[in-house]
C-alpha positions as CSV (number, residue, x, y, z in Angstrom):
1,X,14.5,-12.1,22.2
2,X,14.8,-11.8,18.4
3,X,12.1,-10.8,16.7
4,X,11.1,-12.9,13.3
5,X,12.6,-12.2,9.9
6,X,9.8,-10.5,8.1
7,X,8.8,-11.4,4.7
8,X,9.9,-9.2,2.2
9,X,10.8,-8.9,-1.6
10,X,13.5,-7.3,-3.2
11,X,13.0,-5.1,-6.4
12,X,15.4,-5.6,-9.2
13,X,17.0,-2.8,-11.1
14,X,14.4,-3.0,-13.7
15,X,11.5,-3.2,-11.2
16,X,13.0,0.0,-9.5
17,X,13.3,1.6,-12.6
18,X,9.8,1.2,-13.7
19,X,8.2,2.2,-9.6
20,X,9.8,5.3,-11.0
21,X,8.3,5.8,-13.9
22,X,5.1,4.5,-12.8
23,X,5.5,6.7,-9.8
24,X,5.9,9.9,-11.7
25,X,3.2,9.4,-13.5
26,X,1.0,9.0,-10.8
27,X,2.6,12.1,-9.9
28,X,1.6,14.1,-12.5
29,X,-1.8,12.7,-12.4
30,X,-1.8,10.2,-15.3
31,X,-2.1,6.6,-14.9
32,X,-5.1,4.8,-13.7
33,X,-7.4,5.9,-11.2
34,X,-6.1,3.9,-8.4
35,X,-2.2,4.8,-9.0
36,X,-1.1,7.3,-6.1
37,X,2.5,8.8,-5.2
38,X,2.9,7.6,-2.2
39,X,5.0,10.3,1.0
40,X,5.6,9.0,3.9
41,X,8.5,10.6,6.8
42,X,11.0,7.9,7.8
43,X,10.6,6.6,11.0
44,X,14.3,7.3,11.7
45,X,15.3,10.4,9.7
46,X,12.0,12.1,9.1
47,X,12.8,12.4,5.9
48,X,10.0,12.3,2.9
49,X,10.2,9.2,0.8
50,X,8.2,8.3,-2.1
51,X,7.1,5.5,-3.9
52,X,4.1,4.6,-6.2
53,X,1.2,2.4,-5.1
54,X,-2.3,1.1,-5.9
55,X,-5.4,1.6,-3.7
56,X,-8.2,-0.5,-3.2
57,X,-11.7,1.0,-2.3
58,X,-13.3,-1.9,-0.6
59,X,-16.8,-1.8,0.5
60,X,-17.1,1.8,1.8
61,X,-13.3,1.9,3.0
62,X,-10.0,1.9,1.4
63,X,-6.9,0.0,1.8
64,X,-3.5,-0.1,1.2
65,X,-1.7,-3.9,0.3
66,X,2.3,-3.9,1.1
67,X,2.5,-6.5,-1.4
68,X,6.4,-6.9,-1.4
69,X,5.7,-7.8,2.3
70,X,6.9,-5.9,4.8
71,X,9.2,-3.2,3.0
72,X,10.2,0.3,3.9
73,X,7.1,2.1,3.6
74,X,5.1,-0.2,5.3
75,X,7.3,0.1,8.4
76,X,7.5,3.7,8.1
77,X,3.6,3.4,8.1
78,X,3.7,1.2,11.4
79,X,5.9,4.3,13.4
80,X,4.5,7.2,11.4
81,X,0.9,6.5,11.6
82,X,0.1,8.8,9.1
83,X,1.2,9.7,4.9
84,X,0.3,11.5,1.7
85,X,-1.3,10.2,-1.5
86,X,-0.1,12.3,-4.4
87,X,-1.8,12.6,-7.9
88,X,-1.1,15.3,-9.9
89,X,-2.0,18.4,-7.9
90,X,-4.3,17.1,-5.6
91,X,-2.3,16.2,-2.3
92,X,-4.6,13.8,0.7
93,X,-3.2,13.1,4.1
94,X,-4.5,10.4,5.7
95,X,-4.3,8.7,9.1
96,X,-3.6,4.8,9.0
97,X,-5.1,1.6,11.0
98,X,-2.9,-1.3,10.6
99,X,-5.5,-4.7,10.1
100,X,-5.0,-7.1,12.2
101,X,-4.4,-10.6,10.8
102,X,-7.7,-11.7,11.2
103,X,-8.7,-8.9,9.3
104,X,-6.4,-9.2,6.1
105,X,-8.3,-12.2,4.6
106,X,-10.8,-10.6,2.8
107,X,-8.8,-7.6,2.0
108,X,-6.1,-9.8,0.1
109,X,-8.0,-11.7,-2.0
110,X,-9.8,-8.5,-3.3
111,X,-6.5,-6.8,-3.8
112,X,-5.3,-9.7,-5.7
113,X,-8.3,-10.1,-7.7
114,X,-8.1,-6.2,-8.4
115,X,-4.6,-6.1,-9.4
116,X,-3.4,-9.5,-10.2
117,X,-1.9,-8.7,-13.3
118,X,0.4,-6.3,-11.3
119,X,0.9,-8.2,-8.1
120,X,0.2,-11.7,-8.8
121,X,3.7,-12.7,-9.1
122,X,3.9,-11.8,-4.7
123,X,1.1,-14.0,-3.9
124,X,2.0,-17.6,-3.4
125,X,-1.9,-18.5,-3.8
126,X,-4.5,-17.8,-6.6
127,X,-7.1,-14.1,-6.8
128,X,-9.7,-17.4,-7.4
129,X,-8.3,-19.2,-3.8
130,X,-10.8,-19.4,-0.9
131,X,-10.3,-17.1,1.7
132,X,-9.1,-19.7,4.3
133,X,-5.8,-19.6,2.2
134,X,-5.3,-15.9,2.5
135,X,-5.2,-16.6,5.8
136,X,-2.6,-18.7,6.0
137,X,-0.3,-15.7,4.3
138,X,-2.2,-13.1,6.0
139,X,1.6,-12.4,8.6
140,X,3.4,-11.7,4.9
141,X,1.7,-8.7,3.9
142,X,1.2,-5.2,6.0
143,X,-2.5,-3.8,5.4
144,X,-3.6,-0.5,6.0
145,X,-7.0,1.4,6.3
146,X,-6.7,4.7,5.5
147,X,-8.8,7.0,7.3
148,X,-9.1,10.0,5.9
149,X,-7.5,13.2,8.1
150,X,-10.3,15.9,7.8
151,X,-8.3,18.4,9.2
152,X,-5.9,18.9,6.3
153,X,-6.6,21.3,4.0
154,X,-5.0,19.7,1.5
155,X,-7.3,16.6,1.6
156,X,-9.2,17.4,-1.9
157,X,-11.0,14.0,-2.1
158,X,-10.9,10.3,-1.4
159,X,-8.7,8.4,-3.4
160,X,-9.8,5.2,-6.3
């Protein structure tokens, strides 16, 4: 049986030219708060890939939005089960739970309402939209909780 085409948006040459920048600068620990370097192994290679993203502390936990959809990292995240958040020199591993629909709801909207200005362009509904209609695009986006990994050394602090 085949399995459904997952959503997922394309960046351009400019928008991969400014993850980049905007990842390297999360890299060396500039940029907002939120911004991370994101490492993840390939779920086929095992190589490390990078790429930047934003976090969202929510409540007491904190989340990560796939907000292209369902792109390389993401699925990396669903075989992997685990990354790194880089910023500047402090390096945290964390474990991941993958939300299940049901859960994403409330997570999207606050992500949208966080970083709208960023990621408002991936969201066919409003940060102001009730809840109901983030869960009629809840199967687009991959969200993780990130649980912190306690036994890495490396783990500094939590991230946002």
């Amino acid at each position: 049986m085949k399995q459904p085409e997952r959503h997922f948006v394309a960046p351009g040459f400019i928008a991969s030219a400014l993850n980049r920048f905007y990842g390297w600068l999360a890299s060396l620990g500039l940029g907002p708060s939120y911004s991370f370097q994101l490492q993840i192994a390939g779920r086929k290679t095992g190589r490390i890939y990078s790429t930047p993203v934003n976090v969202l502390r929510f409540g007491e936990k904190i989340y990560l939005v796939g907000t292209r959809g369902h792109t390389q990292w993401s699925r990396n995240a669903l075989v992997k089960n685990q990354l790194t958040l880089k910023r500047g020199r402090i390096s945290m591993r964390f474990h991941l739970r993958a939300l299940t629909d049901q859960e994403k709801p409330e997570i999207l909207q606050a992500y949208l309402t966080r970083f709208a200005w960023m990621v408002g362009r991936f969201f066919p509904v409003s940060a102001s939209a009730p809840v109901t209609e983030f869960a009629a695009i809840a199967t687009r986006y991959p969200v993780f909780e990130l649980l912190s990994d306690s036994s890495d050394p490396t783990s500094k602090r939590n991230p946002a």
